[in-house]
PyMOL Python script that loads the backbone (N, CA, C, O; Angstrom):
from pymol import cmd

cmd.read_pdbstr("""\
ATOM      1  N   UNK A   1      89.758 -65.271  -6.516  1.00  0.00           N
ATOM      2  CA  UNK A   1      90.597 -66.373  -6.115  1.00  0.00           C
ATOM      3  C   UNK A   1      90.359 -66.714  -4.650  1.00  0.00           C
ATOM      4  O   UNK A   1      90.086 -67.852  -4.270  1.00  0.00           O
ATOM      5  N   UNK A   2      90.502 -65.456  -3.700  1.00  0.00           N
ATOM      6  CA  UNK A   2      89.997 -65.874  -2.269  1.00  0.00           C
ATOM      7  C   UNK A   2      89.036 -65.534  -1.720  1.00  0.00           C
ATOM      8  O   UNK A   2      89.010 -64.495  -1.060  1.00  0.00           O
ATOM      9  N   UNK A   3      87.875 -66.434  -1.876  1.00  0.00           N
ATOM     10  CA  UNK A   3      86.729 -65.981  -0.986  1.00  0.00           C
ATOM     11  C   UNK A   3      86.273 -65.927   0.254  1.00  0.00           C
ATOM     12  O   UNK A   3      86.286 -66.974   0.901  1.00  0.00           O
ATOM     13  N   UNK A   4      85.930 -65.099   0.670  1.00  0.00           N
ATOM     14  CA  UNK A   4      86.091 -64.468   2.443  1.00  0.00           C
ATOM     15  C   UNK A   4      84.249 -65.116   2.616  1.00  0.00           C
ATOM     16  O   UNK A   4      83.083 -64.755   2.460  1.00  0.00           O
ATOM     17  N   UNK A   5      84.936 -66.076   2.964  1.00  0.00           N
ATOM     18  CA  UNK A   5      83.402 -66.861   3.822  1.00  0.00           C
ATOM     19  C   UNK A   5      83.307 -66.429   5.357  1.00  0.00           C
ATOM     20  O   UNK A   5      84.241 -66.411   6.158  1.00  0.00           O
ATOM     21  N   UNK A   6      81.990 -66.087   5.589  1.00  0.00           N
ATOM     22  CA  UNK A   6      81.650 -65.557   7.160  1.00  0.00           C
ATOM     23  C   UNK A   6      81.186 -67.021   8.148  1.00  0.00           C
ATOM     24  O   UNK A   6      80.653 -68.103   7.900  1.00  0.00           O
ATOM     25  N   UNK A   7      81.680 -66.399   9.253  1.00  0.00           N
ATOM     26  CA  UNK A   7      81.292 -67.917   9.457  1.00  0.00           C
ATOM     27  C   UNK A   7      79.958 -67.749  10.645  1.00  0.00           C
ATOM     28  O   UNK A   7      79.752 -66.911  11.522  1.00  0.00           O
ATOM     29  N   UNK A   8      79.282 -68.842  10.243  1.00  0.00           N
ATOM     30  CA  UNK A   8      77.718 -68.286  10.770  1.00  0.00           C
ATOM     31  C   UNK A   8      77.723 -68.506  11.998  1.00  0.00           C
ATOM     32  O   UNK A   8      76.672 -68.129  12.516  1.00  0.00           O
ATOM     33  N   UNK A   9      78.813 -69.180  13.064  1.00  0.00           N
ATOM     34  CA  UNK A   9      78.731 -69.107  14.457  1.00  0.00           C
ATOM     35  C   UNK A   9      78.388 -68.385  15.303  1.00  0.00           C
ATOM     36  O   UNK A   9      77.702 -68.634  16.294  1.00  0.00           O
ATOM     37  N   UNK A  10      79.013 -67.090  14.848  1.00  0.00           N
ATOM     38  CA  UNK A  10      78.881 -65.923  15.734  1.00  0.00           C
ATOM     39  C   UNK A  10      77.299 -65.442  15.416  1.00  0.00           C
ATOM     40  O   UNK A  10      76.672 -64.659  16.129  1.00  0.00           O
ATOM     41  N   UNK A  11      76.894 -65.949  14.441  1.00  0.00           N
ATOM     42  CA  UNK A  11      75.571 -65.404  14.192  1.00  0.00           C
ATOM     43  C   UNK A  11      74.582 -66.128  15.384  1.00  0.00           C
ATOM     44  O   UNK A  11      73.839 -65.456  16.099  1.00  0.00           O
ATOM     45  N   UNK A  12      74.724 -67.903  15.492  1.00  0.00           N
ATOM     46  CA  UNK A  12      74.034 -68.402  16.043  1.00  0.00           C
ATOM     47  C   UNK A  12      74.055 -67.981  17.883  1.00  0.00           C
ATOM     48  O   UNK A  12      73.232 -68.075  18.794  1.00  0.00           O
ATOM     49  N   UNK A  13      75.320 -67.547  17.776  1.00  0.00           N
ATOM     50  CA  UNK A  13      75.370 -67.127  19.272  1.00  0.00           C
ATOM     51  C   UNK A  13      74.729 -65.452  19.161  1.00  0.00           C
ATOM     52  O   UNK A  13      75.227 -64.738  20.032  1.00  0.00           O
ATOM     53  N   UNK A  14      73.809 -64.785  18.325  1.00  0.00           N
ATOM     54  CA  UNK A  14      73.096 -63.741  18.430  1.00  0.00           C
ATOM     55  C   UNK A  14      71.514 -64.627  18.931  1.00  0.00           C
ATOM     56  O   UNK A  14      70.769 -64.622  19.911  1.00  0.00           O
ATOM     57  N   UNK A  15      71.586 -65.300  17.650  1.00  0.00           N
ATOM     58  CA  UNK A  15      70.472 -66.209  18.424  1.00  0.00           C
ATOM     59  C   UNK A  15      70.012 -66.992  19.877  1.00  0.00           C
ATOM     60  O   UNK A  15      68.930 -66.883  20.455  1.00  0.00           O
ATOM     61  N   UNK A  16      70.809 -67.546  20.143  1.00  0.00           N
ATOM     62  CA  UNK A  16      71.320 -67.719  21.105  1.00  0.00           C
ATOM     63  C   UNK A  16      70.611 -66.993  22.669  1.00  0.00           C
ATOM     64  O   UNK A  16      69.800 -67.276  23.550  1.00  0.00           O
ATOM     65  N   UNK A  17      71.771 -65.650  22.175  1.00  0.00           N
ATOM     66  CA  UNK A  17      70.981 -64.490  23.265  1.00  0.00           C
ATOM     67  C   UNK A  17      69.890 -63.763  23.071  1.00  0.00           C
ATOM     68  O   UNK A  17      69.534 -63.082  24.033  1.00  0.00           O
ATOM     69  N   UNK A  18      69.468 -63.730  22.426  1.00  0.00           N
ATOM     70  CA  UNK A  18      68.199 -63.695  22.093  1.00  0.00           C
ATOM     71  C   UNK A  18      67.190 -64.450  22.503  1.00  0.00           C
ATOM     72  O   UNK A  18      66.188 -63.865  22.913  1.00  0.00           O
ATOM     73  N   UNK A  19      67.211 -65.596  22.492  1.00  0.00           N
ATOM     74  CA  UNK A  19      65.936 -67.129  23.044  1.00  0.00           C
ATOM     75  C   UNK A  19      66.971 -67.030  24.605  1.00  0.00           C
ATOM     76  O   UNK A  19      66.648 -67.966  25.338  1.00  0.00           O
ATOM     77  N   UNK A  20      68.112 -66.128  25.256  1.00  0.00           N
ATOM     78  CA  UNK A  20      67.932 -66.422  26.745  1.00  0.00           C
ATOM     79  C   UNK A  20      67.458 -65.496  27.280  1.00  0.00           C
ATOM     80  O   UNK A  20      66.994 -65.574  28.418  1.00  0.00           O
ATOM     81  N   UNK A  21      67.469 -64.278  26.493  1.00  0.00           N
ATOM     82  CA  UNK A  21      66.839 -63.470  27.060  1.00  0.00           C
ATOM     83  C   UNK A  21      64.972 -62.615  27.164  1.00  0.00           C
ATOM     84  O   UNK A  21      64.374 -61.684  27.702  1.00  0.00           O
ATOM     85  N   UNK A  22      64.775 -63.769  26.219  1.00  0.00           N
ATOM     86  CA  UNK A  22      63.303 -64.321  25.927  1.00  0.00           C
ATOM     87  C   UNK A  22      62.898 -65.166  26.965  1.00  0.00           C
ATOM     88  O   UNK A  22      62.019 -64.820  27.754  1.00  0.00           O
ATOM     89  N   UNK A  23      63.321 -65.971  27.013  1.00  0.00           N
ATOM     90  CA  UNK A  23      62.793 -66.766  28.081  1.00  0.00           C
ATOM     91  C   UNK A  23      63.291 -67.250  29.305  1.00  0.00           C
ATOM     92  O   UNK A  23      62.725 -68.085  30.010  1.00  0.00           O
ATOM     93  N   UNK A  24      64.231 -66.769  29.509  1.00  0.00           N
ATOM     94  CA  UNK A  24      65.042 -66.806  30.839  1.00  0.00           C
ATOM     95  C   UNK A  24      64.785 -65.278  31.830  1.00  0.00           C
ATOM     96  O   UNK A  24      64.057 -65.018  32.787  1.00  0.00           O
ATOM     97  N   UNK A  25      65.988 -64.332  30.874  1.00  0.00           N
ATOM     98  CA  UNK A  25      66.263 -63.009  31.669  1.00  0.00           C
ATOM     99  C   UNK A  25      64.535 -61.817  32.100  1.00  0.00           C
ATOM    100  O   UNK A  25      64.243 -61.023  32.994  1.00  0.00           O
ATOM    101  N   UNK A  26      63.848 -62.356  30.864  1.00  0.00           N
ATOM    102  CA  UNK A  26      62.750 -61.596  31.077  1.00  0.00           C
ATOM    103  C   UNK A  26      61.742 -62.231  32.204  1.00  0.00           C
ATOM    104  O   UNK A  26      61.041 -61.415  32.803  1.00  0.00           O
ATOM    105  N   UNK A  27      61.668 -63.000  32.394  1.00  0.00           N
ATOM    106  CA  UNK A  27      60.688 -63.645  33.586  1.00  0.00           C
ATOM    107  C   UNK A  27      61.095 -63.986  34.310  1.00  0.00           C
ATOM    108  O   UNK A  27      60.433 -64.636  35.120  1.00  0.00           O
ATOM    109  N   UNK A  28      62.833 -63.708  34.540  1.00  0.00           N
ATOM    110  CA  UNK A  28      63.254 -63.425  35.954  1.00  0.00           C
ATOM    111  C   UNK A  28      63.193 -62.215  35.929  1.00  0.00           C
ATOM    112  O   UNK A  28      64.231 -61.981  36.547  1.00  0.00           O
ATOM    113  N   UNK A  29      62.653 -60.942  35.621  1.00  0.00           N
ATOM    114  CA  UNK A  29      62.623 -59.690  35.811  1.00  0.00           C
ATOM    115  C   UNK A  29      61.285 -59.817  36.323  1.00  0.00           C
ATOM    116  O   UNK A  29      60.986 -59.020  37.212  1.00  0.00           O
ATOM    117  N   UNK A  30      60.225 -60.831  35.875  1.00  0.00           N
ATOM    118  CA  UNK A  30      59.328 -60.399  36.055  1.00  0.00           C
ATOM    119  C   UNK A  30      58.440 -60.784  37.659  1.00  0.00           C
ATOM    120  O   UNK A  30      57.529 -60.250  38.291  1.00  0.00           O
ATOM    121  N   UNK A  31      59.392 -62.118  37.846  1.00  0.00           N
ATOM    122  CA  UNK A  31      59.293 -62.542  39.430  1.00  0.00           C
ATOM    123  C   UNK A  31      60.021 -61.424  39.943  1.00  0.00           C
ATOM    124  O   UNK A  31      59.481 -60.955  40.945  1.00  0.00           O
ATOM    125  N   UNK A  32      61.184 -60.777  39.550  1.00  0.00           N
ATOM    126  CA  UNK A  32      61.558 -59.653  40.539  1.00  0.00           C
ATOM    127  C   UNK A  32      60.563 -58.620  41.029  1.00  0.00           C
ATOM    128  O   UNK A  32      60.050 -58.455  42.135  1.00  0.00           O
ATOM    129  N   UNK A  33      60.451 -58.016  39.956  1.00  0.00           N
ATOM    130  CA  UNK A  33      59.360 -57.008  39.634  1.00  0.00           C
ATOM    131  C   UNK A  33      57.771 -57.330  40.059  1.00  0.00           C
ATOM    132  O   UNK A  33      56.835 -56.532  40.038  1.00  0.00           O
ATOM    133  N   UNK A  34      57.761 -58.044  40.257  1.00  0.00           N
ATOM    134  CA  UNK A  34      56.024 -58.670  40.808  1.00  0.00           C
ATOM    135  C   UNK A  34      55.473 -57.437  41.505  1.00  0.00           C
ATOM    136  O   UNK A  34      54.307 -57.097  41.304  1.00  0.00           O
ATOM    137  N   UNK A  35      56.126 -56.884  42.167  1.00  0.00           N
ATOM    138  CA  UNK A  35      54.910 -56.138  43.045  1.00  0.00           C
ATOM    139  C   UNK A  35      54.375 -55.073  42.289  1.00  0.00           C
ATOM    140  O   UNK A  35      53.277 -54.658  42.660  1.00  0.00           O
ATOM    141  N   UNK A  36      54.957 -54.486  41.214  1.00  0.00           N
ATOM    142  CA  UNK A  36      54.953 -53.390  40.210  1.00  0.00           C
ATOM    143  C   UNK A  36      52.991 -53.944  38.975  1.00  0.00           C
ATOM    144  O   UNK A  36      52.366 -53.344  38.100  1.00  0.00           O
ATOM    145  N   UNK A  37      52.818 -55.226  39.633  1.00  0.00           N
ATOM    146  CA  UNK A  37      51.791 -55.548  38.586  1.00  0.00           C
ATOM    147  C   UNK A  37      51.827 -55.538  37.292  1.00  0.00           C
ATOM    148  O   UNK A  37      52.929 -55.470  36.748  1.00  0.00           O
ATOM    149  N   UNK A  38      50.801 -55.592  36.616  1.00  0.00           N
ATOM    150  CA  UNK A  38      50.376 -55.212  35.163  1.00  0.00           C
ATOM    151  C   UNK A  38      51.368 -54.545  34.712  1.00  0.00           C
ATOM    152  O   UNK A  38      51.948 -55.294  33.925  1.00  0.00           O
ATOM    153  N   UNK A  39      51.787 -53.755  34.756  1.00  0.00           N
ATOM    154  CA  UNK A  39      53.076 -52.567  33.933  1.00  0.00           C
ATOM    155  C   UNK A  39      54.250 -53.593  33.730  1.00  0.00           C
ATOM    156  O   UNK A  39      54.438 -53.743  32.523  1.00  0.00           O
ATOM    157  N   UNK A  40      55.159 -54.399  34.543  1.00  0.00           N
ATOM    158  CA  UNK A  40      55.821 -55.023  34.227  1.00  0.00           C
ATOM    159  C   UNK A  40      55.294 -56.614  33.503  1.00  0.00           C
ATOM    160  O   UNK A  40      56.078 -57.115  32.697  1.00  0.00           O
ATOM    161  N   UNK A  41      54.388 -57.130  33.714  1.00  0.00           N
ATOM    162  CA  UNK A  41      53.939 -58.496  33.046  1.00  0.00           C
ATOM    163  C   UNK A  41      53.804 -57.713  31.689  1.00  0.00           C
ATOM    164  O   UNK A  41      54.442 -58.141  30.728  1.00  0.00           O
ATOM    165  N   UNK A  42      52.992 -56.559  31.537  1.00  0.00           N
ATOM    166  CA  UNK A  42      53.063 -55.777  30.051  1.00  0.00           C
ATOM    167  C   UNK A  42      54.687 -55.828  29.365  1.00  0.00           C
ATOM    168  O   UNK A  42      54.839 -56.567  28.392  1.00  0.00           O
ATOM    169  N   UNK A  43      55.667 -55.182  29.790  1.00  0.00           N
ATOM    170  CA  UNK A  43      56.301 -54.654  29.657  1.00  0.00           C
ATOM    171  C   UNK A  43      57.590 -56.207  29.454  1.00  0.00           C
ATOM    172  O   UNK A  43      58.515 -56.086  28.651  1.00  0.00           O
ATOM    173  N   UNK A  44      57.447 -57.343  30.171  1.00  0.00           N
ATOM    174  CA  UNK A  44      58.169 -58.747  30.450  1.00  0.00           C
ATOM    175  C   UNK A  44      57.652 -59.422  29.058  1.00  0.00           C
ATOM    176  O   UNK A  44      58.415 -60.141  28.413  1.00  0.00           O
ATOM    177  N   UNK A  45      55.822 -59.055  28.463  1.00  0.00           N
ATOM    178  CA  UNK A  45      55.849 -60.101  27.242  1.00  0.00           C
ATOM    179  C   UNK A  45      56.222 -59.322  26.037  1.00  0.00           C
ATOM    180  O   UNK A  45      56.497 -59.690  24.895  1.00  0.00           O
ATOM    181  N   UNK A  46      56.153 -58.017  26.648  1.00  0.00           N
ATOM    182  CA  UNK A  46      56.406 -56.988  25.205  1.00  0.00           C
ATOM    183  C   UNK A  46      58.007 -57.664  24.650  1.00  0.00           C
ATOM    184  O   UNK A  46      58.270 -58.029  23.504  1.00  0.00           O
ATOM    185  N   UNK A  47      58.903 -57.683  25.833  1.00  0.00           N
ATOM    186  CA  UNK A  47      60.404 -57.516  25.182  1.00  0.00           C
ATOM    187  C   UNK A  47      60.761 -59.702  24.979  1.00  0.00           C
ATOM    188  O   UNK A  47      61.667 -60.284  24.382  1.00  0.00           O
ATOM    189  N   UNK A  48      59.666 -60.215  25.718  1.00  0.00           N
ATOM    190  CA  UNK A  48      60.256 -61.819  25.339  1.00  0.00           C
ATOM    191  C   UNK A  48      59.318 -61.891  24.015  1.00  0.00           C
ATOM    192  O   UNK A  48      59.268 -63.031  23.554  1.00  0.00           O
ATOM    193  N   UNK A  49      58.431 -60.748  23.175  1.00  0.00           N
ATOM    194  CA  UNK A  49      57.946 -61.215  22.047  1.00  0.00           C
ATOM    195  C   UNK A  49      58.773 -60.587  20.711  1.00  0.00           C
ATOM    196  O   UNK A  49      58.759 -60.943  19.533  1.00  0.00           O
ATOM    197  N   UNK A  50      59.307 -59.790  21.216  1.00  0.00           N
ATOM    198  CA  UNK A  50      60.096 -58.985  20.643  1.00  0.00           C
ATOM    199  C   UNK A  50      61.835 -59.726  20.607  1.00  0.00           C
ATOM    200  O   UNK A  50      62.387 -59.774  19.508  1.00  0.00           O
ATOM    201  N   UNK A  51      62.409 -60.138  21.561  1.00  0.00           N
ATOM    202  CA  UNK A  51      63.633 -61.079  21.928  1.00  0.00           C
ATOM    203  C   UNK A  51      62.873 -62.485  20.590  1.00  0.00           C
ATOM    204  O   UNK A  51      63.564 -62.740  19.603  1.00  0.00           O
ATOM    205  N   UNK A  52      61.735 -63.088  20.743  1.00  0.00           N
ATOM    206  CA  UNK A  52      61.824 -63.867  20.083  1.00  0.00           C
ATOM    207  C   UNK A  52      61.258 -63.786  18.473  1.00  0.00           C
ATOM    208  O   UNK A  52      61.271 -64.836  17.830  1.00  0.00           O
ATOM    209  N   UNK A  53      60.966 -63.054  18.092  1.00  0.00           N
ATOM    210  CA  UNK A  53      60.856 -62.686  17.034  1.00  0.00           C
ATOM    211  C   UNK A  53      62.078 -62.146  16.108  1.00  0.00           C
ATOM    212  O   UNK A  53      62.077 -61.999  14.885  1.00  0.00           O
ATOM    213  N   UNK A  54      63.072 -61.905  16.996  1.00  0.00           N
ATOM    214  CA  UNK A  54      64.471 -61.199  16.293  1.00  0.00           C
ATOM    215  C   UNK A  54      64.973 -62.518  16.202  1.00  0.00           C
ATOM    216  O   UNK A  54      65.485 -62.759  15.109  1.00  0.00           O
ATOM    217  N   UNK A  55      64.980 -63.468  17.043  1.00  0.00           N
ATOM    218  CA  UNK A  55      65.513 -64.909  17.031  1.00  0.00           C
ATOM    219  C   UNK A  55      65.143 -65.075  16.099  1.00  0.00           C
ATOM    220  O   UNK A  55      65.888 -65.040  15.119  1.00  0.00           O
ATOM    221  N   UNK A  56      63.780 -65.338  15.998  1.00  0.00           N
ATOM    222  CA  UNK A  56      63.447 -65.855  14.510  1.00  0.00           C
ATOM    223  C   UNK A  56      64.185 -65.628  13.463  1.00  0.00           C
ATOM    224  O   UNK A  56      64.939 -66.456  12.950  1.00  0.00           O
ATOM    225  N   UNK A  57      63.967 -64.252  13.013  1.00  0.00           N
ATOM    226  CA  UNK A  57      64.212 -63.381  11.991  1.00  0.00           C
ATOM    227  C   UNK A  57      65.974 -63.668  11.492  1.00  0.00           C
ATOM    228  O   UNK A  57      66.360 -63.471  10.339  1.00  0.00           O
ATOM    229  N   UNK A  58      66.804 -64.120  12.528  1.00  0.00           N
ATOM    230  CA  UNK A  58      68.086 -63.882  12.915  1.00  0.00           C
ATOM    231  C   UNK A  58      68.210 -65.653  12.377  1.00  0.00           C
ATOM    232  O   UNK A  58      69.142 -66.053  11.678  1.00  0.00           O
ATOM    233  N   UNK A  59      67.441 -66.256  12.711  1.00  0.00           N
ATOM    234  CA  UNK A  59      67.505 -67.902  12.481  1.00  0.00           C
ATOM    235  C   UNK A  59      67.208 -68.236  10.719  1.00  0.00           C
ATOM    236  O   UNK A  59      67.853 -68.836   9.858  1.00  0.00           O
ATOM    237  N   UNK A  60      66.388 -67.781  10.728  1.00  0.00           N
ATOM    238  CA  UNK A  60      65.640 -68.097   9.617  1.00  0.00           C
ATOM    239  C   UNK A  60      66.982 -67.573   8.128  1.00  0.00           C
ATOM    240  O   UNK A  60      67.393 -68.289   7.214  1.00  0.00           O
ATOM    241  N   UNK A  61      67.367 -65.951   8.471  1.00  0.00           N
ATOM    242  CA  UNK A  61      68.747 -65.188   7.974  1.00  0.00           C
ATOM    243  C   UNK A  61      69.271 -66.181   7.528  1.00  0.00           C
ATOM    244  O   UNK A  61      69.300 -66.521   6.345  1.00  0.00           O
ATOM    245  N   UNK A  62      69.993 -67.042   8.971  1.00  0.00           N
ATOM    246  CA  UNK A  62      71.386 -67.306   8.761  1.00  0.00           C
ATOM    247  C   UNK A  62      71.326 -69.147   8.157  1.00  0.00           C
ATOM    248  O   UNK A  62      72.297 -69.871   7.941  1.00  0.00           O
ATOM    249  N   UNK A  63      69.838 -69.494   8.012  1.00  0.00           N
ATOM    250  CA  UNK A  63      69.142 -70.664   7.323  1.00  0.00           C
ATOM    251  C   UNK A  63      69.791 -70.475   5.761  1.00  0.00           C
ATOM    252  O   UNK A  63      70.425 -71.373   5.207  1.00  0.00           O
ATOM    253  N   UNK A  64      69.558 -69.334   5.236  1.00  0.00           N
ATOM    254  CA  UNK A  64      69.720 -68.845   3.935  1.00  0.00           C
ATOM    255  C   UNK A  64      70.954 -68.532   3.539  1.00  0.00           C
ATOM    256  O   UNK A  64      71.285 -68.501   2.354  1.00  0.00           O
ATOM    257  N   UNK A  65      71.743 -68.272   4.539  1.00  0.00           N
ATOM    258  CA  UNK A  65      73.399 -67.808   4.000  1.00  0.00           C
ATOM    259  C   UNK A  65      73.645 -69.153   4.171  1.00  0.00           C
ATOM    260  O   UNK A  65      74.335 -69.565   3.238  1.00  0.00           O
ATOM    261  N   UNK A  66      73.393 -69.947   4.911  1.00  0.00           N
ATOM    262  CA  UNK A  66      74.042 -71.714   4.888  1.00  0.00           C
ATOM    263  C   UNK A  66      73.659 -72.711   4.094  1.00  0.00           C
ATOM    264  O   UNK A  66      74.173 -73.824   3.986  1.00  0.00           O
ATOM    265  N   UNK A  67      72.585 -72.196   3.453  1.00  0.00           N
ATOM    266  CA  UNK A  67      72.286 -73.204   2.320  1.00  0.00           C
ATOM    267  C   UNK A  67      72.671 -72.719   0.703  1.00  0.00           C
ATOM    268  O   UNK A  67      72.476 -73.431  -0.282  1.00  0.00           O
ATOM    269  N   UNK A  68      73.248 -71.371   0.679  1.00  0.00           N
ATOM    270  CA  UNK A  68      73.705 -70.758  -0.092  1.00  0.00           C
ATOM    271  C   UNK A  68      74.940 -70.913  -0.252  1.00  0.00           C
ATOM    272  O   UNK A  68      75.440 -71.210  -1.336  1.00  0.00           O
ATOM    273  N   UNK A  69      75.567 -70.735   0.787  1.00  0.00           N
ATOM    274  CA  UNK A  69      76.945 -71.773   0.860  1.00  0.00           C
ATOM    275  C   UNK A  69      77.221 -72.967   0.791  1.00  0.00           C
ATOM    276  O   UNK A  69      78.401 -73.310   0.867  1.00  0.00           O
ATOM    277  N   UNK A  70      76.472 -73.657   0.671  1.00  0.00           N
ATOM    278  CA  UNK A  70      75.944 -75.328   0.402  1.00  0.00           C
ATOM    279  C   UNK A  70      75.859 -75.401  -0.764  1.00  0.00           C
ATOM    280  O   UNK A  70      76.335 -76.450  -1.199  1.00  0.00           O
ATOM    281  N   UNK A  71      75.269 -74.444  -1.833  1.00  0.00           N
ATOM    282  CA  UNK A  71      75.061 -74.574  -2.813  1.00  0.00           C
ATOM    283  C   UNK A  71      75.679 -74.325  -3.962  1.00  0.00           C
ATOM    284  O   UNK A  71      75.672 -74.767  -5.111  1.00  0.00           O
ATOM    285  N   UNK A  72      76.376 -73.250  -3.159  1.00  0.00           N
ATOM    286  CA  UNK A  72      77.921 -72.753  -4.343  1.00  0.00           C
ATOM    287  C   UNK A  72      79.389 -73.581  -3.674  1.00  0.00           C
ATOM    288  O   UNK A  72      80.556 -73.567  -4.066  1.00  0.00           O
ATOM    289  N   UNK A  73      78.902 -74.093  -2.816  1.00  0.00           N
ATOM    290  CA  UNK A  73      80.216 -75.305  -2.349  1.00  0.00           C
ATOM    291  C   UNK A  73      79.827 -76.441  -3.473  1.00  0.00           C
ATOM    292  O   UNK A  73      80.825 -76.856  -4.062  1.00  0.00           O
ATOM    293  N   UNK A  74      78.906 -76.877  -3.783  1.00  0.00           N
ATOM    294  CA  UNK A  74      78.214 -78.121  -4.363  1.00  0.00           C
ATOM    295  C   UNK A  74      78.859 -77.694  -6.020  1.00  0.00           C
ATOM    296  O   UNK A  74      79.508 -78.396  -6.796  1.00  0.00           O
ATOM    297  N   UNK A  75      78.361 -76.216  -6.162  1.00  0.00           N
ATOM    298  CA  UNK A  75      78.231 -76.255  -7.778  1.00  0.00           C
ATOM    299  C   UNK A  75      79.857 -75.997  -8.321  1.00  0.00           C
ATOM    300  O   UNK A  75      80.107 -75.865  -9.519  1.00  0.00           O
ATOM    301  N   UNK A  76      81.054 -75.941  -7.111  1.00  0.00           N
ATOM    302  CA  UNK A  76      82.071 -76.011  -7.325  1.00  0.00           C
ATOM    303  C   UNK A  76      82.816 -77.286  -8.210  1.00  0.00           C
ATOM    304  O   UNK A  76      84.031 -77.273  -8.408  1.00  0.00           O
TER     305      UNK A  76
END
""", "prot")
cmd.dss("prot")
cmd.show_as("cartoon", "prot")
cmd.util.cbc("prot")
cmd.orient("prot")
């Protein structure tokens, strides 16, 4: 009778932090970090490829719970 729908907001704000800390927080670490060389530019694309790949993964998710809910809203 009552179905407990999630609501995908909070999801998009995972996303969210994820693409700022991809491309914002990490390459301001990495102008910080400059004098450290190679080890940090390594270490700055490792975690913005990794930050954006969870975005993805996290986007793409919550693509599928919303069109699933679209779809059993529809077939209501």
């Amino acid at each position: 009778m009552f179905e407990s729908q999630k609501s995908s907001g909070s999801g998009y704000t995972t996303t969210v932090a994820l693409l700022s800390v991809a491309l914002i927080f990490s390459p301001a670490a990495l102008v910080i970090s400059r004098p450290f060389g190679y080890v940090s530019l390594s270490l700055a694309i490792a975690c913005s490829a990794i930050c954006l790949t969870l975005a993805w993964v996290n986007w793409k998710k919550l693509s599928q719970i919303r069109s699933a809910t679209v779809q059993r809203a529809a077939a209501k």
